[in-house]
C-alpha positions as CSV (number, residue, x, y, z in Angstrom):
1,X,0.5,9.0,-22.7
2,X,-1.8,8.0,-20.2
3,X,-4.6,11.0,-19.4
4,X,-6.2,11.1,-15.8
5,X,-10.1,10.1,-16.2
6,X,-10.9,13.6,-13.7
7,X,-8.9,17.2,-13.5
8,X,-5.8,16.4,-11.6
9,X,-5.4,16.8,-7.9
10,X,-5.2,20.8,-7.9
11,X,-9.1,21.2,-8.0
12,X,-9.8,18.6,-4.8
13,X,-10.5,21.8,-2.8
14,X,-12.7,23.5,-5.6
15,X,-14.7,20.6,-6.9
16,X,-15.0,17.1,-6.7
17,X,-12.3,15.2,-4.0
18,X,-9.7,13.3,-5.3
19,X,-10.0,9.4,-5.1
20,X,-7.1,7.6,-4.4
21,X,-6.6,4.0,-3.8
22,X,-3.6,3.5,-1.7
23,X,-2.8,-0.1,-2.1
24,X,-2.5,-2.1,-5.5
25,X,-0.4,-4.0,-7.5
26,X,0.4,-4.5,-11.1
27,X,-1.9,-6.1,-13.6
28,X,-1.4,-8.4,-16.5
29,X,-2.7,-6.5,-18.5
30,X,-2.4,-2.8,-17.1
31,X,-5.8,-2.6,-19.2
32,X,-8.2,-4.7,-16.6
33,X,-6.6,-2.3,-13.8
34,X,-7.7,0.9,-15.6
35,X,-11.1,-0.6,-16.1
36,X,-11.1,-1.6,-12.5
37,X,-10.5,2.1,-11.3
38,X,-12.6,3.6,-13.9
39,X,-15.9,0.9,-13.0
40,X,-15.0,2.6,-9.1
41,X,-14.8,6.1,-9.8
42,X,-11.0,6.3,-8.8
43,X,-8.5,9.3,-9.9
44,X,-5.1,7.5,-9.2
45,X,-4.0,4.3,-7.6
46,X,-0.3,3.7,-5.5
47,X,1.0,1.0,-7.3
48,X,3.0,-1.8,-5.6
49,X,5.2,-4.2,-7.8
50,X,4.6,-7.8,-7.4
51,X,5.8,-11.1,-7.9
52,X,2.7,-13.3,-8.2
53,X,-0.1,-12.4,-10.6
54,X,-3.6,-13.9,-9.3
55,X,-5.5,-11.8,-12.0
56,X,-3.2,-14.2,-14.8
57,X,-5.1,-17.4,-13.3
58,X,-7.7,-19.3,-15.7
59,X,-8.4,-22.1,-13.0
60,X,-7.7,-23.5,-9.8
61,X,-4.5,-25.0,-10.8
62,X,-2.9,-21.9,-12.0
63,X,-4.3,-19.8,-9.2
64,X,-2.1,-22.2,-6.8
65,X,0.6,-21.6,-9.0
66,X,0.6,-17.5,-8.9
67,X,-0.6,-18.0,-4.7
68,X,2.6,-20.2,-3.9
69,X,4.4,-17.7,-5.4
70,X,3.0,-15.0,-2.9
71,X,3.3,-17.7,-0.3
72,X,7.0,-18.1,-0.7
73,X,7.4,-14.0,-1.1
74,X,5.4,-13.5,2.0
75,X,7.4,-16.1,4.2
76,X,11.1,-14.5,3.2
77,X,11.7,-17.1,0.7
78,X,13.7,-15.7,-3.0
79,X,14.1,-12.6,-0.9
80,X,17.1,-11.4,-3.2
81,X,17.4,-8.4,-5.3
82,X,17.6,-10.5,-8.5
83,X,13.9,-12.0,-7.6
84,X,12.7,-8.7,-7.6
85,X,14.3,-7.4,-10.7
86,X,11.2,-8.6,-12.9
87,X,9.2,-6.7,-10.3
88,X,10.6,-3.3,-10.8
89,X,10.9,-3.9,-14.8
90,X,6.9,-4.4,-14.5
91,X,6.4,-1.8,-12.4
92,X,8.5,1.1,-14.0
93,X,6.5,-0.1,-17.1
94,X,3.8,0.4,-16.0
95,X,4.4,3.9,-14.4
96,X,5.9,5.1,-17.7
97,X,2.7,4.1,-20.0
98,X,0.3,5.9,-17.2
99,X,2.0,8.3,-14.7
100,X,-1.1,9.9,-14.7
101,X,-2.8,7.7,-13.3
102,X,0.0,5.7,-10.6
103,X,1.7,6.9,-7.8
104,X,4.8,4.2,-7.7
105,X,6.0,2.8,-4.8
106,X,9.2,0.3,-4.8
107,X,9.5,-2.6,-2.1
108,X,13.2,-3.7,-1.2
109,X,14.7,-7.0,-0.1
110,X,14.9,-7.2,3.6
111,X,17.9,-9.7,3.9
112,X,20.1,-7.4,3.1
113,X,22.8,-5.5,5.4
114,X,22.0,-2.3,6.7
115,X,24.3,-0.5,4.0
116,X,23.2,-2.3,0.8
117,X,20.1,-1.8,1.7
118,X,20.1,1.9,2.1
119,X,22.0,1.9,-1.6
120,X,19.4,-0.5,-3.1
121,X,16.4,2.1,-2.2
122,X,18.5,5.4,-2.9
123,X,18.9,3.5,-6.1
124,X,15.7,1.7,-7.0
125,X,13.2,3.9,-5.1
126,X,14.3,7.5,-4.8
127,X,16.7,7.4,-7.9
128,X,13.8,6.1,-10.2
129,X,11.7,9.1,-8.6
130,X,9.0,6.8,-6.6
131,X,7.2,8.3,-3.5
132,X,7.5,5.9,-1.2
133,X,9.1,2.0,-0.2
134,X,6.6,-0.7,-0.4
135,X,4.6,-3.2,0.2
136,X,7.5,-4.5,2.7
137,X,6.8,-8.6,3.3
138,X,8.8,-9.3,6.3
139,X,8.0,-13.1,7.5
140,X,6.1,-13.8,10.5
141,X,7.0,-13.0,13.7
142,X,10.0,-10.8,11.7
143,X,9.4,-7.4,11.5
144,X,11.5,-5.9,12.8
145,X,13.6,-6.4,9.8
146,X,12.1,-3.4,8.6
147,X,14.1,-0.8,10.7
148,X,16.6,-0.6,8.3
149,X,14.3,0.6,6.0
150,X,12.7,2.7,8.3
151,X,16.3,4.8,8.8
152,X,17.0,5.1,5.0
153,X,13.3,6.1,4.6
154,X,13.8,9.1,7.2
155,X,17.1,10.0,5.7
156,X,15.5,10.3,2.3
157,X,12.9,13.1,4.3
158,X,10.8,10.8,5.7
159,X,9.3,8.5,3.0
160,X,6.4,6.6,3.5
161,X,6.6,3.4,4.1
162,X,3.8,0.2,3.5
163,X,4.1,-2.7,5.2
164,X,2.1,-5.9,4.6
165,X,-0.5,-6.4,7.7
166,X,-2.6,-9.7,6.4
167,X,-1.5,-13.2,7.5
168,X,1.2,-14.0,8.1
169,X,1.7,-11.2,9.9
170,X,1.2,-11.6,13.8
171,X,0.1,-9.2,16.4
172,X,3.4,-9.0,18.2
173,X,4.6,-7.7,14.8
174,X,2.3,-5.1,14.9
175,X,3.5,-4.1,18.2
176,X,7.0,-4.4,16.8
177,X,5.7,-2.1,14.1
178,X,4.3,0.6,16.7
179,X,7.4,0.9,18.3
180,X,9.5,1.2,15.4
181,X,7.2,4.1,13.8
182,X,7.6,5.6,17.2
183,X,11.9,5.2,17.2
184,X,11.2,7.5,13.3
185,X,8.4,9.2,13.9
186,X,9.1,11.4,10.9
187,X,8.7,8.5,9.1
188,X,4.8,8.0,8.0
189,X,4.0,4.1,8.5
190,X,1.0,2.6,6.9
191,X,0.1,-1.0,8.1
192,X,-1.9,-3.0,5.0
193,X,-4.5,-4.7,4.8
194,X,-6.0,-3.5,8.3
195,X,-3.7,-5.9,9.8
196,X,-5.2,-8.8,9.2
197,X,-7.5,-10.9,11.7
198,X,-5.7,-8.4,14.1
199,X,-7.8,-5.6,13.1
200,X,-8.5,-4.3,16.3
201,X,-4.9,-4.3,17.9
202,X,-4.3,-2.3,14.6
203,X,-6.6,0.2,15.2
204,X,-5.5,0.6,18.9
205,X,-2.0,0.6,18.1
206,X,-2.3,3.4,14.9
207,X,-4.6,5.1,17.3
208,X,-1.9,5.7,19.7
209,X,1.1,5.8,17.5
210,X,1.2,9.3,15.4
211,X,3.3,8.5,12.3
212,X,1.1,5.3,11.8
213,X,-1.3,5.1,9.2
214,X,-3.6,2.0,8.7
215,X,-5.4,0.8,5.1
216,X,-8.3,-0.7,4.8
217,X,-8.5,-3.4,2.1
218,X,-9.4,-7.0,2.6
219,X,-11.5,-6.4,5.7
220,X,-13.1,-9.6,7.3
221,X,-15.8,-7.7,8.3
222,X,-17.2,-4.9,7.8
223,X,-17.4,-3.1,11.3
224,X,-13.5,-3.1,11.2
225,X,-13.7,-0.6,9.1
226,X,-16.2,1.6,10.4
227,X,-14.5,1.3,13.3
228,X,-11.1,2.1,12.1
229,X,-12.4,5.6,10.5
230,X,-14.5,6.1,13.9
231,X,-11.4,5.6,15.5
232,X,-8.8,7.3,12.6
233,X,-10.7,9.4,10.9
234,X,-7.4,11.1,9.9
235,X,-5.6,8.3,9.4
236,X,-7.1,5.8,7.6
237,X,-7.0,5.0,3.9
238,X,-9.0,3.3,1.5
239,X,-7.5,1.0,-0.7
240,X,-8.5,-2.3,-2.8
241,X,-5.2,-4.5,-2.9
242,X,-6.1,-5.2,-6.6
243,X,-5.9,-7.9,-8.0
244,X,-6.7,-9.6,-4.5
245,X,-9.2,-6.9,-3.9
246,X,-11.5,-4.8,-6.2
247,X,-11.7,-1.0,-5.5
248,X,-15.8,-0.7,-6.5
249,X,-16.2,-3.2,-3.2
250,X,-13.5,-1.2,-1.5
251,X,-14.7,1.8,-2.1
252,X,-18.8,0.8,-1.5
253,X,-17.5,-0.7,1.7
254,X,-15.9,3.0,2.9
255,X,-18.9,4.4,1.5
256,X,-21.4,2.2,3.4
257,X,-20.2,2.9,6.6
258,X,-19.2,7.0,6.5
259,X,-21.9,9.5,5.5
260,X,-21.2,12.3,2.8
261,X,-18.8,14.7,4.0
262,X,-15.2,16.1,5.3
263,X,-14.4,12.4,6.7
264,X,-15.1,10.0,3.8
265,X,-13.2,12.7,1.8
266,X,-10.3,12.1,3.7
267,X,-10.5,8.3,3.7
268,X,-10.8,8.3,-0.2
269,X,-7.9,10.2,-0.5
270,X,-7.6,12.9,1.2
271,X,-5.5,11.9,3.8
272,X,-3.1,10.2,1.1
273,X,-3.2,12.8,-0.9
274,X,-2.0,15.1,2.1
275,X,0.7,12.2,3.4
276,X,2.0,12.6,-0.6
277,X,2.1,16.2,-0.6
278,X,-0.1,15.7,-3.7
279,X,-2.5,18.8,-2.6
């Protein structure tokens, strides 16, 4: 059994915070992912399943084999719930070798009816005991394909939910995503990625939308995310996207721009770890 690398989550108000990386994705092998954290100084990672492996690439060719994979995910192609069985195999493997160490989220098909879809996640996400529903991939211009979701995910108490915010994703979807979180405002919302090359409708619209949340990884510069804590303090979280990502950049890039103190302990975790009920 997998054994955290720091005291769990109980002592974040006696010693040390708690780091947590709130956006990753299964590694082939799990083994390079532990290293990863480790290297950063990270307690626990959410872990997202995933249907391309970048990390599995030995050369160009076979990194545009594992990317058109994520291409075809990310534009609602093989969106069925037998494309994402290998996915949740993975994933569940993973969680059962180091629950310690993962907090499991499960992403769902978003071609399916209302009702199948609200079976699928009290199945595959609550039913297999994951905390939340994600990373949602809804294609451009698309989401809001996501309110079904959205409705199961309150009926379940509110579960979070993680939605991809990099290309392709445009900013009228994240206006369609603000007004969503604000029809389920029970609902907590994170946008990924910091929404992409629409970083700074992100932060506005998170800023003025309550139940959203807005991650950090893959920023295209670095201002976007001093800004987005400026702007979020309470709200933002860091995460790495590993593989895509590494969380010793994503973390040195939270540290760079926040100075010891109450807010970079929220935006290594302690805002996740509050949104998980984890302390």
């Amino acid at each position: 059994m997998d054994v955290p690398r720091r005291i769990p989550a109980a002592r974040y108000f006696l010693e040390e915070p708690l780091i947590i990386d709130a956006h990753s994705h299964v590694h082939d092998p799990v083994e390079s992912h532990l290293t990863a954290l480790d290297d950063a100084g990270v307690d626990r990672a959410v872990l997202f399943g995933t249907r391309a492996h970048p990390e599995r690439a030995v050369d160009l060719v076979s990194l545009r084999r594992e990317m058109s994979v994520l291409d075809t995910a990310l534009a609602g192609g093989e969106n069925s719930s037998d494309r994402y069985r290998t996915a949740w195999a993975e994933l569940h493997q993973t969680l059962d070798a180091h629950p310690g160490r993962f907090i499991g989220f499960g992403s769902v098909p978003l071609n399916l009816p209302e009702h199948d879809l609200a079976a699928l996640i009290d199945r595959e996400v609550v039913g297999r005991g994951l905390r939340g529903i994600g990373e949602l991939t809804p294609p451009a211009g698309e989401a809001a394909r996501i309110e079904p979701v959205l409705a199961a995910a309150h009926d379940h108490g509110g579960l979070p939910v993680v939605v991809h915010g990099f290309a392709p994703t445009t900013a009228e979807d994240l206006r369609t995503l603000s007004r969503l979180a604000a029809r389920y405002p029970a609902v907590p919302l994170v946008v990924s990625q910091l929404g992409g090359m629409h970083w700074m409708d992100a932060i506005e619209l998170v800023r003025a939308t309550p139940s959203m949340y807005l991650e950090l990884s893959t920023a295209t510069v670095i201002f976007a995310v001093k800004l987005a804590i400026r702007e979020i303090p309470e709200r933002t979280l860091f995460g790495s996207d590993a593989p895509y990502g590494d969380p010793v950049l994503a973390r040195a890039a939270v540290e760079r721009v926040t100075s010891p103190g109450e807010v970079r302990d929220l935006v290594l975790g302690g805002n996740l770890g509050k949104l998980l009920g984890i302390f």
